[in-house]
C-alpha positions in Angstrom: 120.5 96.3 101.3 119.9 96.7 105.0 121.6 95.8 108.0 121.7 93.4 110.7 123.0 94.3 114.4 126.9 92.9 114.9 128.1 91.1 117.2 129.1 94.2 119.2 125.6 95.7 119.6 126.8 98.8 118.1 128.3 97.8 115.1 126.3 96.3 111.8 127.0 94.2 108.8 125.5 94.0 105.6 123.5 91.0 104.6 121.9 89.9 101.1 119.1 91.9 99.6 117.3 88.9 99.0 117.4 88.3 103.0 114.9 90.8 103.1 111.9 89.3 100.8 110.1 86.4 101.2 106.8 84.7 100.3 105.2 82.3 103.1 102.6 80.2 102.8 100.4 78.8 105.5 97.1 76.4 105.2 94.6 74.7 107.5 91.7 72.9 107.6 89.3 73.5 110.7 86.1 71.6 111.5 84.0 74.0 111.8 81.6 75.6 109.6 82.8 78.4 107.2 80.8 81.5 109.0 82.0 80.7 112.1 85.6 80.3 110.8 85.1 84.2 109.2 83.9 85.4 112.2 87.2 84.0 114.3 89.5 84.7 111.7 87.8 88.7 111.7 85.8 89.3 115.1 88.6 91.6 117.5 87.2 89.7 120.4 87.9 86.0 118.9 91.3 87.4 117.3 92.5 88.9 120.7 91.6 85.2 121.9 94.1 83.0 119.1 96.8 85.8 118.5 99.0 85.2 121.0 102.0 82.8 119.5 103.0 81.4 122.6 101.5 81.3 126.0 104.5 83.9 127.4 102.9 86.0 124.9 100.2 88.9 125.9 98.3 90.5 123.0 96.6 94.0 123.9 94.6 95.6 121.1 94.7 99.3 121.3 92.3 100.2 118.5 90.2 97.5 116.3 87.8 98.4 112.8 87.4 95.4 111.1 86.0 97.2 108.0 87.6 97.8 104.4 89.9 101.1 105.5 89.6 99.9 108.7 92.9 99.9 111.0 93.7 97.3 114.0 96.6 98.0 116.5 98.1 95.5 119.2 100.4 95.0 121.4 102.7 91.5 121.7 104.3 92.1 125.6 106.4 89.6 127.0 107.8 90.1 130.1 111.0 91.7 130.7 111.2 92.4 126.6 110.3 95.5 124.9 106.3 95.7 123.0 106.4 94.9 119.7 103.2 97.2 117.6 101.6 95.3 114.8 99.2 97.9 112.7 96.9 96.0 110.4 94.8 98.0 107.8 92.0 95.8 106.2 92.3 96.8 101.9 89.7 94.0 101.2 87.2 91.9 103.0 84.7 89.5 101.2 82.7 87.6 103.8 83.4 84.1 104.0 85.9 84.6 100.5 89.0 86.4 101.0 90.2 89.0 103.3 93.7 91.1 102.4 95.3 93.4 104.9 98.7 94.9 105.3 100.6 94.4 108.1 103.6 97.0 109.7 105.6 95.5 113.0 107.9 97.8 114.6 109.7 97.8 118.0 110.9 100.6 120.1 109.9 103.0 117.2 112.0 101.5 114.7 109.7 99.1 111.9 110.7 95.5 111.5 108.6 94.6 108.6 105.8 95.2 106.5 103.9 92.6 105.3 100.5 91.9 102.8 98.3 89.3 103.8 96.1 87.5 102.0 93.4 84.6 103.5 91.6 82.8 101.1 88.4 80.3 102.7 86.9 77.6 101.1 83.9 75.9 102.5 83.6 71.7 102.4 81.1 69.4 103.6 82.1 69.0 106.9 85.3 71.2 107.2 86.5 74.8 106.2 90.1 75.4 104.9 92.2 78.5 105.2 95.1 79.8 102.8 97.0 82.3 104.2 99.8 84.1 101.9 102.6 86.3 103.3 104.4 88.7 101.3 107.0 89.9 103.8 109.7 92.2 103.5 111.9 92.8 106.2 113.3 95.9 106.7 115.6 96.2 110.5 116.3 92.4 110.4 115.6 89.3 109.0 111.8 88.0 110.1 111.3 85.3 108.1 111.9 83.0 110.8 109.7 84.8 113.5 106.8 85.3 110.4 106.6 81.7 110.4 107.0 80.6 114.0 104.2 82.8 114.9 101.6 82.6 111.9 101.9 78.9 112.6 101.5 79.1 116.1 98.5 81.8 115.5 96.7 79.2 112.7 96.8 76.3 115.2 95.1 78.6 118.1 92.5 79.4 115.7 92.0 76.4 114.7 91.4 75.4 118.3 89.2 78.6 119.2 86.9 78.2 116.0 86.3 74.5 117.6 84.9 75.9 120.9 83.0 79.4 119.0 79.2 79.5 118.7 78.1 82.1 116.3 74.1 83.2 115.9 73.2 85.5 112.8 70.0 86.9 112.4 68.6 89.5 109.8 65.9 91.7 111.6 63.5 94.0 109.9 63.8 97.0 111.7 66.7 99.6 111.3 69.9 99.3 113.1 70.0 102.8 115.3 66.7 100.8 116.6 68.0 97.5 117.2 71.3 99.2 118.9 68.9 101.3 121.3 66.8 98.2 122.7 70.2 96.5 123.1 72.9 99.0 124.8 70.2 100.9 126.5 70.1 100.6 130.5 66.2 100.0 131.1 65.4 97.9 127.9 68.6 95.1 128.0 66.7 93.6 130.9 63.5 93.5 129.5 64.0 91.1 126.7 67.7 89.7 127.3 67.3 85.6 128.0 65.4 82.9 125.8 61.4 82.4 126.1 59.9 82.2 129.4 63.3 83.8 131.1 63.5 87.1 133.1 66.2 89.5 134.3 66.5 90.6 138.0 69.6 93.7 137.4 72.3 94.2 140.4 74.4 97.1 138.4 74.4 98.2 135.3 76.8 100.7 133.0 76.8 99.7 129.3 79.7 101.5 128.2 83.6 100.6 127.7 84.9 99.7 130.9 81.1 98.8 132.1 79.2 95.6 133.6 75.9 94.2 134.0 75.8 91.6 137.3 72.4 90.3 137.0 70.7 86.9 137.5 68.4 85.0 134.9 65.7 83.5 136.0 64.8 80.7 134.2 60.2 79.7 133.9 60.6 77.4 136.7 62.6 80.2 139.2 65.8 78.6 138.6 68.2 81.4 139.5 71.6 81.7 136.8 74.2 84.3 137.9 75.6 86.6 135.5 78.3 89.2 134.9 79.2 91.2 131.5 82.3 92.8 131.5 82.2 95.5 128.5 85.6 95.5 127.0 84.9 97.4 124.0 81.6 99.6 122.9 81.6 101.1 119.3 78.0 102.7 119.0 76.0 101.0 116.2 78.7 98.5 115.4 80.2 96.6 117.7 80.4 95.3 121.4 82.4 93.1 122.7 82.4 91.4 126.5 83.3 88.8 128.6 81.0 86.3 130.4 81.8 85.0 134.1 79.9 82.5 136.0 78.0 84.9 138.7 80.0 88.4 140.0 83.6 88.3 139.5 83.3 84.6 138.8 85.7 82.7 136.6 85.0 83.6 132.8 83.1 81.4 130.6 83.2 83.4 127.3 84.8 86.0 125.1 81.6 87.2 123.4 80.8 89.9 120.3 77.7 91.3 119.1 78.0 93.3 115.7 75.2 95.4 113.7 75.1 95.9 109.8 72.9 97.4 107.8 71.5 94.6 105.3 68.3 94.3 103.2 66.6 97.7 104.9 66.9 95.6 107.9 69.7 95.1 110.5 72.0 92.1 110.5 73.1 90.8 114.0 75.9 88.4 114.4 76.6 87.4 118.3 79.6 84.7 118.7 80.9 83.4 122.1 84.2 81.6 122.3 84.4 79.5 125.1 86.8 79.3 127.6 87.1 75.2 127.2 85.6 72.9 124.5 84.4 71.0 127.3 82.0 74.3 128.2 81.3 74.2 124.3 80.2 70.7 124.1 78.6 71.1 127.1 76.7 74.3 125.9 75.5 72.9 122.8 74.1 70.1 124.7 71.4 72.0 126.8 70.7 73.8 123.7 72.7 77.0 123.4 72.0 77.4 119.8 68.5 77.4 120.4 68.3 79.4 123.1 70.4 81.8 121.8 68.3 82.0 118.9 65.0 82.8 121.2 67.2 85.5 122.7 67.5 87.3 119.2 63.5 86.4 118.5 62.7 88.7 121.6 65.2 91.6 120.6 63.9 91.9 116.9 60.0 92.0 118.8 61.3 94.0 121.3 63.0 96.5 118.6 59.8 96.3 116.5 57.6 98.0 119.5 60.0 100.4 119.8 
């Protein structure tokens, strides 16, 4: 058995053995397409977006691989409370299938709970469902209670962040150490970053973690756009993830990702935005975002090629 705090704050008191384990179940249906809904269930950037539980609630990550043996670590702060550590290690990840992680939450150096998680995604015609299955085992206390209060919460934010995600795949021939130099390299981003017909004109530049690109796009009729990239995380060859704000230190528009897989002999890149309001999503889609986006991959994988 283990034991519960007393009354006192000092003493304890036993409780049930059967307290300790339980099996939760959680389901949803989004209406979004299943890709996208893999990529926000998995992407660091889209999860740091929907993790929160509750709006008094800040999630840091410390450390994010979202790779089979990969480990996550975050942060949950609430004010005036101590930080509660969730590590997650990923034990099995089919794309768009099923994911399965472990998951250890501990407080002032003392674990909570450990956990295994298991999503399950199935696709429909017009909607994509989630299953998510807890097996929990509390171990200082009793977390049942807080398991499901927050994986609900968490499942209705990603619900709503999957509805305001745009996700662009594209499978370039040319190998990925290639496609990550013409992208995180300070002379060639400018050169082809922007759809057909659109230039770069750079301000500052420092493509690393903790970097930014302020820069204006200007669009085949001289239309100027402001732009600033905040580089929040930069794992070579993998992974970058940044935010988007509407001209230099303007308010954010997007939480963004790019990520780089080997596939085919080629190089699979996957770039997802979540924007900050489904009115900016709607409002994206309707000048033609995916598109656009789309052109902006054509010129990398010709840029790459030349390389």
């Amino acid at each position: 058995m283990t034991m519960k705090p007393g009354q006192d704050g000092g003493r304890t008191e036993p409780h049930q053995a059967q307290d300790r384990f339980a099996t939760l179940s959680f389901e949803r249906e989004v209406a979004v397409p299943l890709p996208v809904l893999w990529q926000v269930w998995l992407s660091p950037a889209a999860r740091a977006v929907w993790a929160s539980p509750a709006p008094s609630v800040t999630v840091e990550f410390l450390e994010a691989d979202s790779r089979p043996g990969g480990r996550e670590v975050s942060l949950c702060k609430v004010a005036g409370q101590p930080d509660i550590q969730c590590e997650c290690g990923w034990l099995e990840l089919q794309p768009a299938r099923r994911s399965v992680n472990y998951e250890v939450v501990s407080s002032g150096g003392v674990t909570q709970s450990a956990a295994l998680v298991t999503a399950d995604f199935l696709a429909g015609e017009e909607r994509s469902r989630l299953t998510v299955t807890v097996q929990l085992s509390s171990l200082a206390e009793d977390m049942r209670d807080g398991y499901q209060a927050g994986f609900s919460a968490g499942l209705n934010n990603l619900a709503n962040v999957a509805a305001r995600t745009m996700v662009l795949e594209r499978t370039m021939k040319v190998p990925r150490n290639i496609v990550w130099k013409a992208w995180m390299n300070e002379e060639t981003l400018p050169q082809w970053w922007g759809p057909d017909g659109f230039s770069c004109r750079t301000k500052r530049i420092d493509l690393r973690t903790g970097g930014e690109w302020i820069f204006d796009m200007i669009g085949p009729d001289g239309t100027i756009f402001p732009n600033h990239h905040r580089y929040i995380e930069v794992r070579p060859e993998e992974r970058i993830g940044y935010t988007l704000l509407w001209g230099e230190n303007g308010p954010k528009h997007a939480d963004a990702w790019a990520s780089f897989e080997d596939q085919d002999g080629g190089t699979k890149v996957v770039l997802g935005m979540v924007f900050s309001t489904e009115a900016e999503f709607q409002q994206a889609k309707g000048f033609g975002a995916v598109e656009l986006g789309q052109q902006t991959l054509g010129k990398l994988e010709r840029f790459a090629r030349a390389l």
